[in-house]
C-alpha positions in Angstrom: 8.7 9.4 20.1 8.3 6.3 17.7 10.7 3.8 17.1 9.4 3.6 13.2 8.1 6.3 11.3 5.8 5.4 8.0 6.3 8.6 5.3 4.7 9.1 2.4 6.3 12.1 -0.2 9.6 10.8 1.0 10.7 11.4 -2.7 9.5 14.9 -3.0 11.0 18.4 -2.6 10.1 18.7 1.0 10.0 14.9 1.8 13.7 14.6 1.0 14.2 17.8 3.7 12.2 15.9 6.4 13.9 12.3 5.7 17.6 14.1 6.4 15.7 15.9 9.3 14.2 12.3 10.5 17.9 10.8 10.0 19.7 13.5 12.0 17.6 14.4 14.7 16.0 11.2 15.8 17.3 7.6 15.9 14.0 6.4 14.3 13.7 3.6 11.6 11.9 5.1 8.6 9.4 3.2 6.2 9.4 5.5 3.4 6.4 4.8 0.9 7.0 5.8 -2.8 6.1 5.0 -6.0 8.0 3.9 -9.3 8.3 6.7 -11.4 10.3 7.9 -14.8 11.4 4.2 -15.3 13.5 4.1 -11.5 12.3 1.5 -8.8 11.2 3.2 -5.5 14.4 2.5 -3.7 16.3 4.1 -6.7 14.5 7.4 -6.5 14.9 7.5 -2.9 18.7 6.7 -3.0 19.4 10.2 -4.4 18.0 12.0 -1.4 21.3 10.4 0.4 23.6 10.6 -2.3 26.1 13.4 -2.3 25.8 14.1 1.4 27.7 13.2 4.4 28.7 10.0 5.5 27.1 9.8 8.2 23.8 10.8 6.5 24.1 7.7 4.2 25.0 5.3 6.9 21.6 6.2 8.8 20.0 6.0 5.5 21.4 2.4 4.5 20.7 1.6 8.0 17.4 2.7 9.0 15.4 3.2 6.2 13.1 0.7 4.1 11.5 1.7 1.2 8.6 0.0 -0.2 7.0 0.5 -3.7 3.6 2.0 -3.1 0.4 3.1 -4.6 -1.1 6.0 -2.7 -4.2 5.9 -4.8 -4.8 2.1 -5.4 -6.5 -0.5 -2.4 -4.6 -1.1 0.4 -2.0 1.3 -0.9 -1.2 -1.6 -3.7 0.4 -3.6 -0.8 0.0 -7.6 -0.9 -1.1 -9.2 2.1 2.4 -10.1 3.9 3.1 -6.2 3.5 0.2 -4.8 4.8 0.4 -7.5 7.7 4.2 -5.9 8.4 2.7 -2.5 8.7 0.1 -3.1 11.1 
């Protein structure tokens, strides 16, 4: 299994499922993709899939997951140079 997992649709109804899944079952850093949306950053939207759960659910979270601000639709996912260099 990968040490880093790169998810797109982390923010959505059955993302948010698979990212506690992800956090829970596997010791796995996460790179979640997702887009601003509804005047929230990425990193806010993404902050309520750990909100209101355990504490050992947002620990992993805080811990292990990166969110970066992405553009499913645009070039190079809308990610500069350094980002996409990261990635690879």
């Amino acid at each position: 299994m990968s040490d880093l997992v790169l998810m797109t649709g982390a923010s959505g109804f059955l993302g948010r499922r698979l990212l506690r899944a992800w956090l829970r079952g596997t010791s796995a850093r996460l790179v979640a993709c997702v887009r601003p949306r509804n005047g929230k950053s990425p990193a806010e939207r993404l902050a309520l899939t750990a909100n209101g759960h355990d504490a050992a659910l947002r620990a992993a979270y805080d811990e292990r997951v990166r969110v970066l601000a992405t553009d499913l639709a645009a070039p190079d996912l809308g990610l500069d140079g350094s980002q996409r260099e990261e990635l690879a």
